[in-house]
N, C-alpha and C positions, 0 to 999 in steps of 0.2 A: 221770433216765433214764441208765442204762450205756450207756459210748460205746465204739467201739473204738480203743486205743491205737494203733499202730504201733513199736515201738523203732526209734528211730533214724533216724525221718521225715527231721525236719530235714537229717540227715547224709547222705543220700542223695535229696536232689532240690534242682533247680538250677533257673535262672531259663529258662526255654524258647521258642523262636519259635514262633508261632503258625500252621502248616502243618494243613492239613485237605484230605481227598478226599470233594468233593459224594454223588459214586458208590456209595463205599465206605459214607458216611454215611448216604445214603436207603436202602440196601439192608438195613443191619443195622436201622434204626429201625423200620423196615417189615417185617422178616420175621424178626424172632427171637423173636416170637411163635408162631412155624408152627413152630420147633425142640423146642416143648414137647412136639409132639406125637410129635415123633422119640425126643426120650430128655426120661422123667421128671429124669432128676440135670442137663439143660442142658449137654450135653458136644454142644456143638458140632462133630461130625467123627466118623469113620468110628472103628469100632473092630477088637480085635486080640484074634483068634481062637487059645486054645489048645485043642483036643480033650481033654473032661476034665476041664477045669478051669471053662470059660465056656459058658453056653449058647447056641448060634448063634441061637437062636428067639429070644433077648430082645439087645433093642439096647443095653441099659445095663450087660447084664456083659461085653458086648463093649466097650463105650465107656470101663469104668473098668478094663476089662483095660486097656487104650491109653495111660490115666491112668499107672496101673503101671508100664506098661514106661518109662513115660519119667521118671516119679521115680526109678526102678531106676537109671536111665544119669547122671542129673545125680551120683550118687556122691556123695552128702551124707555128712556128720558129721557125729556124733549134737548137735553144737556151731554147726549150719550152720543162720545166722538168713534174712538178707535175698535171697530167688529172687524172679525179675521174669516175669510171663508176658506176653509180646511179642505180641499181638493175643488177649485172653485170653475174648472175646465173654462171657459173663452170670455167669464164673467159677466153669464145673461142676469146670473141672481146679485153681483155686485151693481151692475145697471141700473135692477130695481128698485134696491135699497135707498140707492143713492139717489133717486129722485122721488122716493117715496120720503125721506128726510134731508134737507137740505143743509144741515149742519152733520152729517155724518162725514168719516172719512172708513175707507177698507182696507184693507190689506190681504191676498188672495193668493194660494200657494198651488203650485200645480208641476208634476216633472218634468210638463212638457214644453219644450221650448217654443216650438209652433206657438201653443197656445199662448205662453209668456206674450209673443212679439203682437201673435196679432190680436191677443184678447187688448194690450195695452195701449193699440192703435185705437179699440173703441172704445176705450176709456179717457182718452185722450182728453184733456178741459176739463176732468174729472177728477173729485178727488179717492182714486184708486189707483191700487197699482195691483201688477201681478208680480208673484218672484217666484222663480225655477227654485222649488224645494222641498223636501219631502215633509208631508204634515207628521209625521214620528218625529221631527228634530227639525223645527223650523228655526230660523232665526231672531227668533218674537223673543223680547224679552221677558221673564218673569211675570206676573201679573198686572200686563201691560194691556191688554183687551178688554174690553169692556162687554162684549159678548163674540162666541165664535158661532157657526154653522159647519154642517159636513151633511150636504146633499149627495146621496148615491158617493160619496167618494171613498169612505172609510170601509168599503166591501173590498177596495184591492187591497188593503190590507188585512182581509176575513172579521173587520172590527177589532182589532188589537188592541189588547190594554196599553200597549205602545204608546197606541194612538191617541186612547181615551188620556194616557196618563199627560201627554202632550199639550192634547185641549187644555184639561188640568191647568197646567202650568204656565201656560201663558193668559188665561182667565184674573182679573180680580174679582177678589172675593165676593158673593152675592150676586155674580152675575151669570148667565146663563150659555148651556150648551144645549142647543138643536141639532138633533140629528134625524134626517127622513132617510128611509132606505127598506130594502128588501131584507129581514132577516130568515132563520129556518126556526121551526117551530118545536123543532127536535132536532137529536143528534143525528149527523150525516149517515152514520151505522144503522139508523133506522129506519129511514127512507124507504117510501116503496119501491119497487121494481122502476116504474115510470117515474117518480120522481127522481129519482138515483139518477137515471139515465141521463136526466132532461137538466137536474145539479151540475152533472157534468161538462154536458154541453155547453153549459150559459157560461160558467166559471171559463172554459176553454175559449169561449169565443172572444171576451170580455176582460180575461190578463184578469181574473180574479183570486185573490188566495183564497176564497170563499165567503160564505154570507156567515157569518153567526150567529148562535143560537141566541133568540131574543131574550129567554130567562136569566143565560151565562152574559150578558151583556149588559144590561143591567146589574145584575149583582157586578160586574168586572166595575163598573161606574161610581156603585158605593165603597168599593175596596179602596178604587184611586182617590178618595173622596169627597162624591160629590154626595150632594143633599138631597130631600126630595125629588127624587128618580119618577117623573112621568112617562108611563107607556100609554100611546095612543094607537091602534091598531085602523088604521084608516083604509082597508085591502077594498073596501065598496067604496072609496072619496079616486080611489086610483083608477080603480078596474075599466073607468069607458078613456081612460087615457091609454092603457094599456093594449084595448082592443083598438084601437089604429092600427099594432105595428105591422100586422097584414097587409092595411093598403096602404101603407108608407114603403113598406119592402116593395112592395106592386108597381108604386109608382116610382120608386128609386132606380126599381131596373127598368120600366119601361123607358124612361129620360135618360137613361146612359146610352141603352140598345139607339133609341133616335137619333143623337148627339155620337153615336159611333163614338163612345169612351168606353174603353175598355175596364172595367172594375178592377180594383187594385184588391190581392187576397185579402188584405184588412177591412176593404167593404164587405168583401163574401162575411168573414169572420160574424164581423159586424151586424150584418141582418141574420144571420143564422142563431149567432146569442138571444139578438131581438125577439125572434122566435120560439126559442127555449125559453126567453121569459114569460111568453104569453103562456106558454104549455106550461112552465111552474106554477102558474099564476091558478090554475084551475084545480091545483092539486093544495086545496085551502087548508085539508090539514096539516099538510108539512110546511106550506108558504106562507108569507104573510110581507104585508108591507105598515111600517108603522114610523110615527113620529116621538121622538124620543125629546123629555126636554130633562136636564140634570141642572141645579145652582151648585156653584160653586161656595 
């Protein structure tokens, strides 16, 4: 049987502490099944609308639009092997990569074991792999990466300098960190009434330790540091991605109701966040969704 290789495995992964979040864990195990039914390609997260180019009606040319733009930013060289994706859930965006350049190789960390077994079945002849490990303390060596990503994954840990310091550290120098995601646009103290509410919910639904503030996040990126810190604030490239998740929840439960499946609490969980994120989503002055790029 063909196996997939990796170049330069060895040279790039080190002995690691064994850190795991319960929360994080039951939540992906449990409902990254219900993502199928979001996006055929498993692109976990919202996608990125051009007029023109992408069709708002389908979620998956929106989602590998999103793909795109953030291979775009990483600034590869046609010579640029080892990129890390930093919470990379069933590796719809390692998929992309990988056959948008055919000399790359990835390497993809995620808590979840689910995800591990079966993101690594469709990676399969591929040069990727997934590893059961937390992006705060992965087992990457030193400035063994030649660029990382963290799509929507660095919110379960609230954005932590942790994390950033992590990226950091497994990065060589000059090369790039991408990060897309929901941050808050203010301290959580500030919030309005409805947004407070709706912060709430999405965090509960979703195992999140929160979003972070997009000013304190940045600056957390030059302290660990990295260089030229770009904020892109992309909340109109998302927003008709976003409004699906009404009739994706619609038809999520209409297909189980038929199918006589009974929803498992982590689906309820699941579309109820969904939701809460559309309701944060309208509340633009405290939400925002943006694409971060930092050089090491």
């Amino acid at each position: 049987m063909k196996t997939t290789k990796l170049p330069n495995v060895q040279d790039v992964t080190r002995k690691k502490k064994n850190t795991s979040r319960e929360a994080i864990i039951d939540f992906y195990n449990e409902a990254t099944e219900d993502y199928s039914f979001w996006s055929r390609d498993l692109n976990m997260h919202f996608g990125y609308f051009i007029f023109g180019k992408t069709n708002p009606l389908k979620r998956d040319s929106m989602g590998n639009e999103m793909n795109n733009q953030i291979y775009n930013r990483l600034n590869l060289s046609k010579t640029t092997k080892n990129i890390a994706d930093l919470g990379c859930g069933m590796g719809g965006t390692m998929r992309y990569m990988l056959k948008k350049q055919n000399n790359l190789s990835m390497i993809g960390v995620t808590l979840s074991p689910f995800q591990v077994e079966e993101g690594n079945k469709l990676l399969k002849d591929k040069k990727g792999l997934i590893l059961q490990e937390n992006y705060c303390n992965t087992s990457l060596t030193s400035s063994s990466m030649e660029g990382a990503i963290a799509i929507e994954g660095f919110c379960h840990s609230g954005h932590s300098e942790e994390a950033l310091r992590e990226a950091y550290r497994i990065l060589k120098p000059g090369t790039n960190l991408v990060i897309a995601d929901a941050f808050l646009k203010k301290d959580p103290k500030n919030l309005c009434l409805g947004s407070s509410y709706s912060y709430r919910k999405l965090c509960k639904g979703w195992s999140l330790d929160g979003l972070g503030v997009i000013d304190e996040v940045e600056n957390s990126l030059k302290k660990v540091g990295f260089k030229k810190v770009k904020v892109e604030d992309i909340s109109f490239r998302v927003a008709p991605s976003v409004l699906h998740v009404p009739f994706a929840i619609g038809g999520f439960i209409l297909k189980n109701i038929l199918l006589k499946n009974p929803l498992k609490p982590q689906s309820w969980n699941n579309m109820k966040a969904s939701f809460y994120a559309l309701i944060s989503g309208l509340h633009m002055k405290d939400f925002g969704y943006y694409i971060i790029t930092a050089i090491k």
